[in-house]
C-alpha positions in Angstrom: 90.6 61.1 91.4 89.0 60.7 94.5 90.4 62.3 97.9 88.0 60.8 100.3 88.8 60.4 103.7 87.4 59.1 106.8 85.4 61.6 109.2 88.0 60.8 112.2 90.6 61.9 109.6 89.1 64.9 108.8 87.9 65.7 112.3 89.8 68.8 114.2 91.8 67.7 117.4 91.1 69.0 120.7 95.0 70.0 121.3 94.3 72.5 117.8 90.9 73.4 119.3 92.4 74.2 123.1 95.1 76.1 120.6 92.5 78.1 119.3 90.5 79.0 122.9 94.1 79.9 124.1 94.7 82.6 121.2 90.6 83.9 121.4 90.9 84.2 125.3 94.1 85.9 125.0 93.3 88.1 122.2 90.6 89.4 124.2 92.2 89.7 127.5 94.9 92.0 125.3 92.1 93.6 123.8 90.2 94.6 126.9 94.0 94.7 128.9 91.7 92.9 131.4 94.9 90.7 132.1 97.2 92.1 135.6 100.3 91.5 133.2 99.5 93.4 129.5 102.6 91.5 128.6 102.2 87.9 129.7 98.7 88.8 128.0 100.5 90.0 124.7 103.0 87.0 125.1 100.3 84.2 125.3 98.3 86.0 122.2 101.4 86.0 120.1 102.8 82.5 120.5 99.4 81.0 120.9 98.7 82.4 117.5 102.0 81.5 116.1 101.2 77.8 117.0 98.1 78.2 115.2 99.3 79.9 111.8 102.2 77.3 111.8 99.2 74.1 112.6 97.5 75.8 109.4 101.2 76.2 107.6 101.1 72.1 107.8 97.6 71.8 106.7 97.9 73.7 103.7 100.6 71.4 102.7 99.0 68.2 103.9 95.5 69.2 102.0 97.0 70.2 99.2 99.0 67.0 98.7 95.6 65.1 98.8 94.1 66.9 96.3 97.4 66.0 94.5 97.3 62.5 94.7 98.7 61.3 98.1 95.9 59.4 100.1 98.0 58.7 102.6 97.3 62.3 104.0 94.3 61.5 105.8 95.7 58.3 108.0 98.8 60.3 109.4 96.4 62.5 110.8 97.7 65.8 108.8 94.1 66.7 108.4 93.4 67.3 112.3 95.2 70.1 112.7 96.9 68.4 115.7 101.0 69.7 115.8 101.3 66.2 118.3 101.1 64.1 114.3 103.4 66.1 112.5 106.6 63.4 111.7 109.0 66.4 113.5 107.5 68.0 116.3 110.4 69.8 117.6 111.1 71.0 114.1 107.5 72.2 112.9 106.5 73.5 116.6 109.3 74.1 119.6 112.2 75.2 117.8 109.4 77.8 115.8 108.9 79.2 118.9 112.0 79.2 120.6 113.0 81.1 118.2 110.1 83.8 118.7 110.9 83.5 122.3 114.5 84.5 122.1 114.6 87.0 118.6 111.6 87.4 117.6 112.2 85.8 114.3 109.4 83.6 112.4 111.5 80.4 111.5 110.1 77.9 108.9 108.6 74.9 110.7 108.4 72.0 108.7 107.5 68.3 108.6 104.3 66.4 106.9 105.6 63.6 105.5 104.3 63.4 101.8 104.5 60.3 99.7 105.9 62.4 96.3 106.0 59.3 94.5 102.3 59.1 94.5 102.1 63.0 93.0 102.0 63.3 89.1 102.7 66.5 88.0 105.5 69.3 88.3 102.6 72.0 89.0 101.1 69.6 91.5 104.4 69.1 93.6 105.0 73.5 93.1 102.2 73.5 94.3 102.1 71.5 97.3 105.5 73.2 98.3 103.8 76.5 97.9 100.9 76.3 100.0 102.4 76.4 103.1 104.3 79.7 103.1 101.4 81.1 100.9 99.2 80.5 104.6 101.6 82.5 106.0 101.1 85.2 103.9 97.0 85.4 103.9 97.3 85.0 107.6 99.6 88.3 107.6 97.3 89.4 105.6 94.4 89.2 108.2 96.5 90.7 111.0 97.2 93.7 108.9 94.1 94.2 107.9 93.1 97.4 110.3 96.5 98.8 109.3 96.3 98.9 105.0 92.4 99.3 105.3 93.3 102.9 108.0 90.7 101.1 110.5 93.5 100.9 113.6 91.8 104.2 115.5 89.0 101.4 116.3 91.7 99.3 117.6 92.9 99.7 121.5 96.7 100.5 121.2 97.8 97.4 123.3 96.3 95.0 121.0 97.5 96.7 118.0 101.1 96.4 119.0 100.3 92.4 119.3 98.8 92.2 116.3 101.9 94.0 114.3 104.5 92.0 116.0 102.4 89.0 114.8 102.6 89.7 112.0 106.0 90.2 111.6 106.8 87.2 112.7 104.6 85.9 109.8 106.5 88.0 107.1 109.5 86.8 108.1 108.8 83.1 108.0 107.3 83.4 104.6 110.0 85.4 103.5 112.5 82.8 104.7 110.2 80.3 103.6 110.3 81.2 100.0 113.7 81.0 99.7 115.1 78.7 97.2 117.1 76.6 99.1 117.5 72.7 99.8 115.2 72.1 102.7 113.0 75.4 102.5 109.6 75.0 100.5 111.0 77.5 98.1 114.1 75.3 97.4 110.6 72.3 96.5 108.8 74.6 94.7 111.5 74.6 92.1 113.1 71.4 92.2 110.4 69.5 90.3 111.2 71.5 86.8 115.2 70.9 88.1 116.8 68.2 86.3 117.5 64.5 87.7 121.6 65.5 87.6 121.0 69.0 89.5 118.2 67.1 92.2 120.6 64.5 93.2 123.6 66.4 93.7 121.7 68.9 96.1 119.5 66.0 98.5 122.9 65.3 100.7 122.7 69.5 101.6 118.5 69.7 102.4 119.0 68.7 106.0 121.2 71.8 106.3 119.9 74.2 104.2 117.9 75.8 107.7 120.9 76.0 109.5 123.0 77.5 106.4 120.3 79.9 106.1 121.2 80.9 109.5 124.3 81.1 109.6 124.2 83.4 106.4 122.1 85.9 108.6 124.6 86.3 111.3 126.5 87.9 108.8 126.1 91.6 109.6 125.4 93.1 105.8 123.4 89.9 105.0 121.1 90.7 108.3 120.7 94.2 107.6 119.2 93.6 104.0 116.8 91.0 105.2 115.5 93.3 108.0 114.9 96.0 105.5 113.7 93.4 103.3 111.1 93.0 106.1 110.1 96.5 107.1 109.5 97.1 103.3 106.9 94.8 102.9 105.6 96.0 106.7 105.7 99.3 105.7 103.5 98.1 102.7 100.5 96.2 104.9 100.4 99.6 106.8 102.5 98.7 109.7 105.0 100.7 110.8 108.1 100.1 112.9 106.7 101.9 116.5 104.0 99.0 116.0 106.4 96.5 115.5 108.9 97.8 118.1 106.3 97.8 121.0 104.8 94.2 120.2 108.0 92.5 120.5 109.0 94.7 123.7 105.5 93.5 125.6 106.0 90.1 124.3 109.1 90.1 126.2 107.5 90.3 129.7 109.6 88.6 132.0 111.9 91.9 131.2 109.3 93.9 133.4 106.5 95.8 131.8 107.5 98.7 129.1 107.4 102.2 129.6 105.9 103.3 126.8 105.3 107.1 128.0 108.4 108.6 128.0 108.2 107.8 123.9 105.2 109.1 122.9 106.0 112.2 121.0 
């Protein structure tokens, strides 16, 4: 099967590109705490770099539909790495961060439009659903490196708050990612080996499985045992809560800047 595609489809988009200078320029103004606001620094790292992990979220899925059989991929310009092509902007990019703006929570972006009909094989579609979150998870994975390999006393403090409340926000939207429900690529990674009877009585419900999932977590026991949910597998890469805690609270700049003296033990 051939997944051939033009050079203009493959080729990165400036928009992704500027993206990326943002989050490098950022990352070492937090680094260096050259910035006059560590926090506005801190806060342009962070979403900068959420904007990126959820531009590489959409690739993953867009590539590895290709590979599966949709050659359509290539001419919706998926494989630029430009958010600007994705069929729901607001859904895949502003609401994402909106969220991380007001709670700090990593919600599932989510639109490339895939031609499914052109995909033969239940893996193949699994697998397609998959890759996305799976980004999410390697790209926690990077952030936490200096934490589970004990390398954070080469780290300056500032920028290792950033880096931990980074990725946090990428735990939690492959955690919510991978839930099985209608809408969520954890619902499509099961529903090809559902049967015909089961898939059609659930499509009405996938445009609200998001906002169920929501509305599930404003239950107090519900929110509780996701949050623990999340500080397990924190607590696992290395990371723990104090790193967390202090990433979010110099995210939050327009609050002023932190004291973060008065904690230290």
């Amino acid at each position: 099967m051939t997944t051939a595609v033009s050079r203009r489809d493959r080729r990165i988009s400036p928009v992704f590109l500027g993206l990326f200078a943002i989050m490098v320029v950022s990352a070492w103004a937090v680094w260096t705490e050259y910035s006059a606001s560590p926090g506005f620094a801190v806060f342009l790292f962070v979403v900068s770099g959420w904007i990126v992990s959820l531009c590489l979220h959409e690739y993953a899925h867009a590539r590895t539909a290709l590979h599966g059989g949709d050659l359509t991929i290539g001419a919706k310009g998926y494989l630029t790495l430009n958010p600007l092509k994705y069929t729901h902007v607001a859904l895949s990019i502003v609401l994402p961060v909106i969220f991380v703006i007001m709670g700090g929570i990593g919600l599932p972006g989510g639109a490339v439009f895939i031609e499914r009909h052109r995909i033969r094989g239940r893996w193949k579609h699994s697998l397609i659903s998959a890759a996305g979150p799976l980004t999410n998870v390697l790209f926690a994975a990077a952030l936490t490196a200096p934490f589970w390999l004990g390398a954070t006393d080469r780290v300056p403090e500032l920028f290792r708050y950033a880096l931990a409340f980074l990725a946090l926000l990428q735990v939690t939207a492959a955690i919510l990612n991978f839930l099985p429900v209608p809408g969520l690529d954890g619902y499509g990674v099961i529903e090809p080996w559902l049967s015909y009877r089961i898939r059609r009585q659930v499509e009405p419900y996938a445009p609200f499985g998001l906002l169920a999932v929501f509305g599930i977590l404003w239950i107090p026991e519900v929110n509780q045992a996701f949050f623990e949910a999340i500080d397990t597998v924190m607590r696992a890469l290395g990371v723990s809560e104090w790193d967390t805690y202090w990433g979010q609270e110099f995210f939050r700049f327009w609050q002023g800047e932190p004291d973060i003296t008065g904690f230290r033990a």
